[in-house]
Every structure is written in C-alpha cells, then in structure tokens.
N, C-alpha and C positions, 0 to 999 in steps of 0.2 A: 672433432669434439662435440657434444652433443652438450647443447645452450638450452636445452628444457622444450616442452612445448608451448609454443607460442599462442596466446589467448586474444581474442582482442571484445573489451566489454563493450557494449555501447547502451545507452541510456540515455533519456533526454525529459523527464517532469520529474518534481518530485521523489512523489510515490518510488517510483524505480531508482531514485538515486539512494536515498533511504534503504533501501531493500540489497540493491547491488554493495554499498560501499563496505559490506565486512567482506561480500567475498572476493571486492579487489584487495579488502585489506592481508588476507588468507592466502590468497594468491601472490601478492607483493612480496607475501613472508618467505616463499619460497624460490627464489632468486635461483637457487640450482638446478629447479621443475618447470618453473614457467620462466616466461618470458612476456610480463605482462604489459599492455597496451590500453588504454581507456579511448574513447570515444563519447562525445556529450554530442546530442541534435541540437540544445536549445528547445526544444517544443515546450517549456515554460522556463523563460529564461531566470525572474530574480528570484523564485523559489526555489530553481536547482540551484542557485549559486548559493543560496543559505546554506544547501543542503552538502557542498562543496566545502562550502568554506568551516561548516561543523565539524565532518571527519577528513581534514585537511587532505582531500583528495585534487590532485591535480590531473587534467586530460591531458593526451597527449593531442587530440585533435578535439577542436569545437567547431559544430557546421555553423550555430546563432541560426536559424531557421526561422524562428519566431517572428512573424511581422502582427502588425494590429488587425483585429476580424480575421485570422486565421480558419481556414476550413480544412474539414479532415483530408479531403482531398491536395488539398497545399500542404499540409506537412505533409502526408502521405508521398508525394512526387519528388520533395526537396529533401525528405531523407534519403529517400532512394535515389536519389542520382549525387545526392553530396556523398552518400556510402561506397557509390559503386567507384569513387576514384580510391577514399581511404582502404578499401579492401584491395585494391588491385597494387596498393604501394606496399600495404601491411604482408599481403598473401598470409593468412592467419592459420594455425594448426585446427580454432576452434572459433565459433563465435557464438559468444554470448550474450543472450538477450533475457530480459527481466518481463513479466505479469504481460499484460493487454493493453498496450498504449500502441497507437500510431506507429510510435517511433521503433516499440519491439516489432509490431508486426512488418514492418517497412524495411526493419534492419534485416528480419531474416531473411525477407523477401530477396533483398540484393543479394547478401552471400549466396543462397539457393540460387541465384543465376550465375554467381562465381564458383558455382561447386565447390564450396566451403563448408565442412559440416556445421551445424548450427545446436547449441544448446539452449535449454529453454529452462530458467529458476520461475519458480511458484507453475510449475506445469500444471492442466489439468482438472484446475477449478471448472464447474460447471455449474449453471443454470436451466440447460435444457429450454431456454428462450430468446431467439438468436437478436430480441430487440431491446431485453433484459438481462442486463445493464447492456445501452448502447453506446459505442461498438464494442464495449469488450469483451462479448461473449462470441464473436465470432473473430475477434481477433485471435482468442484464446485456441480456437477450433481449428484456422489457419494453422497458426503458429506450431500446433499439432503434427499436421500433415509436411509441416517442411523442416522439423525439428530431427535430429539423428539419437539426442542424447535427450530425456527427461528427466529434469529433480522435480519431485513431486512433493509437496510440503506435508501433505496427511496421506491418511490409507484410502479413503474416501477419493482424494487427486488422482489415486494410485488406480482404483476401481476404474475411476469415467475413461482412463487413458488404454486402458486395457479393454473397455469396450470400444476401445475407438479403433481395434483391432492395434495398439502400438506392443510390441513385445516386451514379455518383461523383460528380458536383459537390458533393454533400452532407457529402463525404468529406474530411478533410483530414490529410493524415500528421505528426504534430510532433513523435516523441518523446514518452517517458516524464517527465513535470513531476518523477516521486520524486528522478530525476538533479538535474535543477537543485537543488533541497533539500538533497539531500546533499552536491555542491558548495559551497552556500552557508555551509554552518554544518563541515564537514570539517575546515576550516584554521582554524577558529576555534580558539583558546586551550580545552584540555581545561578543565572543572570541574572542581572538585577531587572524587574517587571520593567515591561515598556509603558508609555505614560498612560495608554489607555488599560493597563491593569496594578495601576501600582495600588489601588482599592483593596487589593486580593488579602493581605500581609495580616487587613486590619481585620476583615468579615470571618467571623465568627459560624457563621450559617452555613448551609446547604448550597455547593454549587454545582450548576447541571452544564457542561462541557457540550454544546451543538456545535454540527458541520452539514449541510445540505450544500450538494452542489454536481448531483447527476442530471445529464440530459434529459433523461427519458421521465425526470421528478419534475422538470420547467413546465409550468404553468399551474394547472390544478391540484397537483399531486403535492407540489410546491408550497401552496397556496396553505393547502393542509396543513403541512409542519411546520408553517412559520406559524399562522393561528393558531394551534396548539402549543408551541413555547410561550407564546404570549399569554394564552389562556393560563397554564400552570402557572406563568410567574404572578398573574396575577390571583391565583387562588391559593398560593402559600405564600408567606409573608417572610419568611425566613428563607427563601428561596432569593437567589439570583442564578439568571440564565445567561451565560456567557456564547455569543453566536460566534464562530468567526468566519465573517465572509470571504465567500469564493471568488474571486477576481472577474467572473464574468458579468461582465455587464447588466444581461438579465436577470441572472441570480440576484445582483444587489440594487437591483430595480424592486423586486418582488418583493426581498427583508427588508428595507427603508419604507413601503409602503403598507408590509404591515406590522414590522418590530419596531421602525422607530418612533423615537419619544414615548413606548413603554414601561411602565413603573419598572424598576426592577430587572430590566433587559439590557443589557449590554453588547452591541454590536461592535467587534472589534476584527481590526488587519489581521490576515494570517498571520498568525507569531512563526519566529524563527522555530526549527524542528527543537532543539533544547529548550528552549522557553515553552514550543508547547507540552513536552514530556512532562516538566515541571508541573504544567497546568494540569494536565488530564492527573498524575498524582495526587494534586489540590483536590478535582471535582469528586464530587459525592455519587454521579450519573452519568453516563452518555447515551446523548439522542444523535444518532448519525445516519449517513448514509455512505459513508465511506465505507470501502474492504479493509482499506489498512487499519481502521480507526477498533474495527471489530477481531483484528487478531492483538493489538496493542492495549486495547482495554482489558482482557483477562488474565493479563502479564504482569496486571497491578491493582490485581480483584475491585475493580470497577465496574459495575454492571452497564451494560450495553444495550440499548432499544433502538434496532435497527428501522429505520423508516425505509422502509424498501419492500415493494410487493414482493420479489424474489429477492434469494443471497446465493451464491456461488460457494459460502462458507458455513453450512451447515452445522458445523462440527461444533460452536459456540452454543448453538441454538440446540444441541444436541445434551451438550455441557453441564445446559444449565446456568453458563454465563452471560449468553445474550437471548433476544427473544426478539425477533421477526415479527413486527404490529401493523406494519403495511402505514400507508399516508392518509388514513381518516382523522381529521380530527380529534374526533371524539376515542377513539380508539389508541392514540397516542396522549391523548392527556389520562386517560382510563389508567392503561399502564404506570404511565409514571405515578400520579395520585396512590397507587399501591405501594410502588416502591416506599414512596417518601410516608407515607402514612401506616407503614404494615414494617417492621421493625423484624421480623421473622421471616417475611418472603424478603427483606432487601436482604438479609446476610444466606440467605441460599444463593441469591445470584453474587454475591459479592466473596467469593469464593476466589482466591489466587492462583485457580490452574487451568492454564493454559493446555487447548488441545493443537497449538501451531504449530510450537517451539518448547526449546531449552536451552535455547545459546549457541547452539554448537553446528547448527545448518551448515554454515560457511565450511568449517572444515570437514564436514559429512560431502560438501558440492566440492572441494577441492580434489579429494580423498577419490570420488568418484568420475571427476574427469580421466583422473591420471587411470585409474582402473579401464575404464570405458575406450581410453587411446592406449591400453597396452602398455600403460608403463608400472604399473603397481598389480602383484597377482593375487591378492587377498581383495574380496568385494567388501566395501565397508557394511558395518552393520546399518539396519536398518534404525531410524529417529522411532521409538515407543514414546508415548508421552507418556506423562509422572503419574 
C-alpha cells in the first residue's frame, strides 16, 4: 500500500521557520500524499521557538546546535553530521530546505552525500555579489548546484536559475511562502503589546518600523543607519522610530551607542513574529535590511527603504514598493524626509501589491512536488502576481 511520499523539512532561524511552516502546514494536510517529518537545527534557538510555537508546529527531531559565539563554521559541521544520522533513520523520498541560511545549505549538503534528492523553497534569488549579503548569496549558488527540484518565488528567481544552466522542468514558479504566513496570522487578534510597546495604542503619529542586522552592514555601514534613524527622529517631531534589536552582540553594541537615550527612539527585543506583524501594520515606514521584511512590507502597502548596497529582491524596488538607498546617512534620511513630508510620493510607494505572493505558494510547492516525483500529471500553473 502506498503511504505517500515521504518529505522530510528541515529548518533552523527564524526567517526559515516563518517561511517553511505553511508548507508543513500544506503538507500535514495531505496525510494520504505525504508523509511528513520536520527537522529544526536550532541555529537561532528562542526566535525559532516563537516562531514554533506561533503556528503550532511541532518537530519530529531537534539537533539544539546553538551554543554562545557560534561561527558559521560550527553550525555549518553540527548540522551536518546531526543530519547525517536523521537522514539515514528517516531515508526520506524528498528533502526540503528553505532560502540561504547555514542550516539550508548544510542540510542539503548532507542529503547530497545521502543521495537523497534535495528541494529548494524561495530558490534563485540573486545578487551577483558573492559577499553580498554574506553568506547567503553563495549559499543560495550552492544550494543551486545540489538542488533536484526548484520553487522559485518570482519570474526574475526563475530567470537567474536558468542561467545557472538549471532546466526548466526542474523549475517551478509558486510565490513567496513569507506571503501565505503573514496572511495567516494578520487577521488574527493582536497580543496584547509587550511592556516595551504598550506606548503604541496611545501615539497618534508617524511610526517608522527598523531592523539592521546584516554582517556585511557591522561597522560603518552600520554606523550609517543607526545615525540616520536618529537623525529623522529627531527632525520630525511627530515621528517615532521603533528599532528592534538583533541579538547579536555587535549589532546592539553599535545601536546603544548611537540610538540610545534618543528623543523619540525606541530600542526594543525582537517581538514575537505575531506581535511583530501587528507592528509592521501599525508603522507608517520601513527602514530595513532584511529580505523577509522587504517581501512582507508590500503585503500591507507599507513602503519599504532598504538599507543595503545590493538586494537579491529587485522585484519591490521594480514595484515601486521599495527603494534601494544604500547605508549613507545622508541618503537614508533624504529618502525617508520624502516620504514623510511629500504626501503624493508616500501613497505611490504605499501601494498594497505585492510582487512575491498571493497566499497560495504553499499549495503551488506541494502541487509541484507530487508533480516533479511522479505522482500528479498535470503541472501546476504558474504564481502571476495581481
């Protein structure tokens, strides 16, 4: 009797848990097709368990990898040899890995010694700068070359992967999974603010939603984006700028040094992923430097000012939803001072359409597994955006 084919997800920050959990949820749904199996690294332990415990996803295996001063090289060896027992107990039909983290590229890594074909969700993003964003522009390039199966989020993912000589039939277009996520938990009932935002409920004003916390931004580039949030809050009065710091050490060496005790500034804990969805609908702007933050912000006509010499995600900056300002100073307070003071250019970028998503990725990647292994003879259509 034939038990479905057997999947096995693995994932280990955030970012990728968010991303993965509709298409374990997708997967979960079809108990008669799959046979599904989760896998968590740990490579950021109490953010993936928000991130767990949001879409009440349970693992069937957790490596915990995470120790204190982690190097890429240390997750990198302790995925991979905690994977190579889970693969060899699971023997999996398919393995699943999510975006440019350690943990995807480490996971594929093992199965490709297991001779296990490997899938790869959000395939194909490119920067053409293999130290921009580091490392996960050449994670992504790996992950490429030992991938069987690509879901490609956009046409653009779909283009780089086809130059990479990968065939199309290997190729599948579904949208961005971040969409569906932030769909699913949107309209849920706000939490009630944690004590460092319970301000939020009463401010009447302008608030600008920051996140800074790429490698390759630590130091001067850094330096940049904090003195310009500062700078804006203090040249609009009716502004507050909500940061929320990234856990790494350095990073919140650099914003205490020069956001805190700022009129107007507010340094706050990563919120819980619901708590921040809530937020980022709250704020009037984002200044970021995250990928995920720049396909989530046009899902809820939020304009977006990426602080990043390069993006991998053009398609926003393409849009008309976000705009690519690089880490000058002066050039990130320029921008925003537009936004906030030009009432005509803020509602062209604050436009609600999305070039990621529409919800529906998850079941476009589940659609095209079963395709890709032979069990469904209709190729799903391709994800068009609206």
């Amino acid at each position: 009797m034939d038990q479905g084919l057997s999947v096995l997800c693995v994932f280990g920050t955030r970012p990728e848990a968010v991303k993965m959990a509709p298409v374990c949820r997708e997967l979960g749904a079809r108990p008669d097709r799959f046979r599904l199996r989760v896998a968590v690294t740990g490579q950021h332990r109490e953010m993936l368990d928000q991130v767990l415990a949001c879409f009440q996803l349970e693992p069937d295996c957790d490596l915990d990898i995470m120790t204190r001063g982690q190097s890429l090289s240390d997750v990198t060896v302790r995925v991979l040899v905690g994977l190579e027992k889970v693969i060899g107990e699971q023997r999996p039909d398919l393995f699943l890995v999510q975006g440019d983290t350690a943990s995807m590229f480490a996971g594929a890594l093992a199965a490709y010694y297991a001779q296990v074909p490997v899938g790869h969700v959000e395939a194909g993003l490119r920067t053409d700068n293999i130290y921009d964003p580091f490392p996960e522009e050449m994670m992504r390039r790996l992950a490429t070359q030992i991938a069987s199966v690509h879901f490609a989020p956009t046409a653009q993912a779909r283009r780089n992967l086809t130059e990479c000589g990968v065939a199309p039939e290997a190729i599948y277009l579904t949208g961005n999974t971040v969409v569906d996520a932030l769909q699913q938990v949107a309209d849920r009932a706000p939490p009630p603010w944690p004590p460092d935002l319970t301000w939020v409920d009463d401010f009447d004003g302008k608030l600008i939603l920051a996140t800074a916390h790429r490698r390759e931004n630590i130091g001067t580039r850094m330096e940049g984006i904090f003195g310009a949030l500062r700078e804006i809050a203090q040249r609009h009065e009716d502004v507050r700028v909500v940061y929320a710091a990234h856990r790494n050490p350095r990073v919140r060496e650099i914003a205490r040094a020069i956001l805190g005790g700022a009129p107007r500034v507010r340094i706050i804990e990563p919120p819980e992923y619901l708590t921040f969805v809530h937020l980022l609908k709250r704020a009037t702007l984002v200044i970021t430097d995250s990928g995920g933050i720049q396909e989530e912000a046009p899902a809820l006509g939020v304009p977006a000012l990426v602080v990043r010499e390069t993006t991998e995600r053009p398609e926003g900056v393409a849009a008309g939803v976000a705009r690519l300002v690089g880490t000058d100073r002066e050039a990130i307070t320029a921008a925003a001072d537009e936004l906030l003071g030009d009432p005509g250019a803020y509602r062209e970028m604050a436009r609600a359409v999305n070039p990621y998503g529409d919800g529906h990725a998850a079941v476009r990647i589940a659609d095209a597994i079963e395709h890709f292994m032979g069990r469904r003879d209709q190729r799903p259509a391709d994800f068009t955006p609206a």
